[in-house]
C-alpha positions in Angstrom: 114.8 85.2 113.7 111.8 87.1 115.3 113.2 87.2 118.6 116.5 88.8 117.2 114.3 91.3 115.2 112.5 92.0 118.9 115.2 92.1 120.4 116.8 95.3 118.2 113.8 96.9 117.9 114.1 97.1 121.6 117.3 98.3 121.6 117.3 101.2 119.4 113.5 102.4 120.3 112.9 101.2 124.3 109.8 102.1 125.6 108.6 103.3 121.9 108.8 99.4 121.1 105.3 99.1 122.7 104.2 101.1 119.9 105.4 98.4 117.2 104.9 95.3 119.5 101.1 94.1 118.3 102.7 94.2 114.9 105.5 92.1 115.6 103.2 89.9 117.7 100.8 89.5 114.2 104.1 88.7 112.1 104.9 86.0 114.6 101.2 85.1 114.3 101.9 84.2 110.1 104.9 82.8 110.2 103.4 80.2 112.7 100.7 79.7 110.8 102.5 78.8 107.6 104.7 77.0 109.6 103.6 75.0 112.4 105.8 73.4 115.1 106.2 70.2 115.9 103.7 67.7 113.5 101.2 70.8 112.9 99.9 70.6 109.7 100.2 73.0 106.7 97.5 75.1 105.7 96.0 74.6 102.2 97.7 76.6 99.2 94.7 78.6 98.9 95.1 79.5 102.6 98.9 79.6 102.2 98.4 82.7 99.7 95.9 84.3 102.0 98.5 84.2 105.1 101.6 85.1 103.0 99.4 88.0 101.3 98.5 89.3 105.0 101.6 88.6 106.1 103.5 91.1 103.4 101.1 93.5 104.2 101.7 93.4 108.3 105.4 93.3 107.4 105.0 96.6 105.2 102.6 98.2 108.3 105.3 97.6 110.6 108.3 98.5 108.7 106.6 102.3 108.3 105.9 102.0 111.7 109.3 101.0 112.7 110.7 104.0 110.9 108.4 106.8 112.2 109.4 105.4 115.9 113.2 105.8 115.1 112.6 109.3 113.8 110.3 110.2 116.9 113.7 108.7 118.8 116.7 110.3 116.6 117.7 113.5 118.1 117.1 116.7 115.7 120.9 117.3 114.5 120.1 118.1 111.2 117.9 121.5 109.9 116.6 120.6 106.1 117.3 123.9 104.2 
């Protein structure tokens, strides 16, 4: 689901992806965590809370991030007034 998520930030940002991309790489960080491959096992629910609380937050981070970078990359069509 990640790499789809990568793969359309890429798409509609290009190069201005870089700018998102330690984000994305901290979100694929969590989600590992709270679910490890293979016979990894699960963190305590104490810890679980921490992760998913850190989680929301890098999710919230990147999703302002995500939509300065498409405004930096949205041509200026529009005047507001």
């Amino acid at each position: 689901m990640l790499d789809a998520l990568e793969q359309q930030v890429g798409a509609e940002l290009g190069t201005l992806k870089e700018g998102v991309q330690p984000l994305l790489d901290s979100v694929r960080e969590g989600l590992v965590a709270l679910d490890p491959p293979g016979d990894g096992m699960l963190p305590s629910p104490p810890e679980q809370e921490k992760l998913r609380a850190k989680l929301t937050s890098t999710l919230e981070e990147a999703e302002d991030v995500l939509e300065a970078l498409q405004l930096a990359v949205k041509p200026a069509g529009r005047s507001g007034g």
